[in-house]
Structures are given as C-alpha cells and as structure tokens.
C-alpha positions in Angstrom: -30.6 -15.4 -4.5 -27.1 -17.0 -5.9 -25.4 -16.6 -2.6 -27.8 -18.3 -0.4 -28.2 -21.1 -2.9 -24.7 -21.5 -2.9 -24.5 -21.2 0.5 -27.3 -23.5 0.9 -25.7 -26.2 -1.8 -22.1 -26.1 -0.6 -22.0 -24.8 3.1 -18.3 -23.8 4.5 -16.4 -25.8 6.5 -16.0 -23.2 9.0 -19.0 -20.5 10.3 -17.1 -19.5 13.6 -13.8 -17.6 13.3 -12.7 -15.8 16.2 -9.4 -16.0 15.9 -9.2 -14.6 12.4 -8.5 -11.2 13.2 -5.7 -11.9 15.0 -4.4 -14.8 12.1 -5.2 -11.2 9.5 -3.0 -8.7 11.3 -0.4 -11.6 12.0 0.2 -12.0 8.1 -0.2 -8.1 7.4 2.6 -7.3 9.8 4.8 -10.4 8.0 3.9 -8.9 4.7 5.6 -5.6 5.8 4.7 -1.4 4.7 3.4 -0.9 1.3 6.2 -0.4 -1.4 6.1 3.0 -3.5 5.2 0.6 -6.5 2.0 -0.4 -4.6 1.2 3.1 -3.2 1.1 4.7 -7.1 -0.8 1.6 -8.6 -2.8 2.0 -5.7 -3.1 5.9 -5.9 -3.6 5.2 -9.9 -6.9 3.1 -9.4 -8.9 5.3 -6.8 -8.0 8.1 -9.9 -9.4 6.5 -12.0 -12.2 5.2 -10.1 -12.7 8.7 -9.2 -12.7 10.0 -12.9 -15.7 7.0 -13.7 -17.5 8.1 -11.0 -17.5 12.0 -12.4 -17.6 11.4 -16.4 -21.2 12.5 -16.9 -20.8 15.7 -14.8 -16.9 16.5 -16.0 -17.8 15.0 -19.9 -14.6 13.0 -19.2 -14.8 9.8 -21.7 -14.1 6.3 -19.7 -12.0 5.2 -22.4 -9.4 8.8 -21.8 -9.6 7.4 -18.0 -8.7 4.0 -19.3 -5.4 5.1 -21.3 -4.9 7.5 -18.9 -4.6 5.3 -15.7 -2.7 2.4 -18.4 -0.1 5.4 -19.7 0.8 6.1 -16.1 1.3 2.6 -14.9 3.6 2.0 -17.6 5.1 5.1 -16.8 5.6 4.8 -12.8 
C-alpha cells in the first residue's frame, strides 16, 4: 500500500525508458572489471547471507556470522 500511495502522491518524471539499458551497460563498461577488493567483500556477504539463511538447521549463531563476516573484512 506505501508504494502505490507514493506513487500515486509523487509520480516520476519519467514512466518510459527505453533507452536505459543501453545508458546501464554504457556506465558498467566505463566503470571497468570488478577489483579483488570488491570480489572478497562481495564473496564475504553472500557467506554470510548464506550462514543467516542456515542458522536454525546448522545452530550457527547470527552474531558468530556477524564477527565472522566483520573479522574477515578487516582482514582481506
């Protein structure tokens, strides 16, 4: 219900963008290959995302997943 009121209250300027996909893979190419930095944070998250999504069944705590995830950022 928030988004169509919101939509309804303050409609966007634009509602047709067919050209967007082309504008998107303009910038991603200018924006260059993922660095090694953003692979590992990247790598990091779906962990941990993974290890939230199992704690009931593995009897992992979200908090170890928490300082686990933190303590290899800091690390990497």
């Amino acid at each position: 219900l928030g988004p169509l009121l919101a939509y309804c209250l303050l409609p966007p300027e634009a509602k047709r963008t067919p050209d967007a996909p082309r504008l998107a893979a303009q910038r991603l190419d200018a924006m260059g290959p993922m660095s090694d930095s953003e692979k590992v944070f990247g790598l990091v998250i779906l962990g941990m995302v993974g290890m939230w999504a199992t704690a009931s069944s593995t009897g992992v705590q979200p908090v170890v997943t928490a300082v686990c995830g933190l303590a290899t950022m800091i690390v990497s």
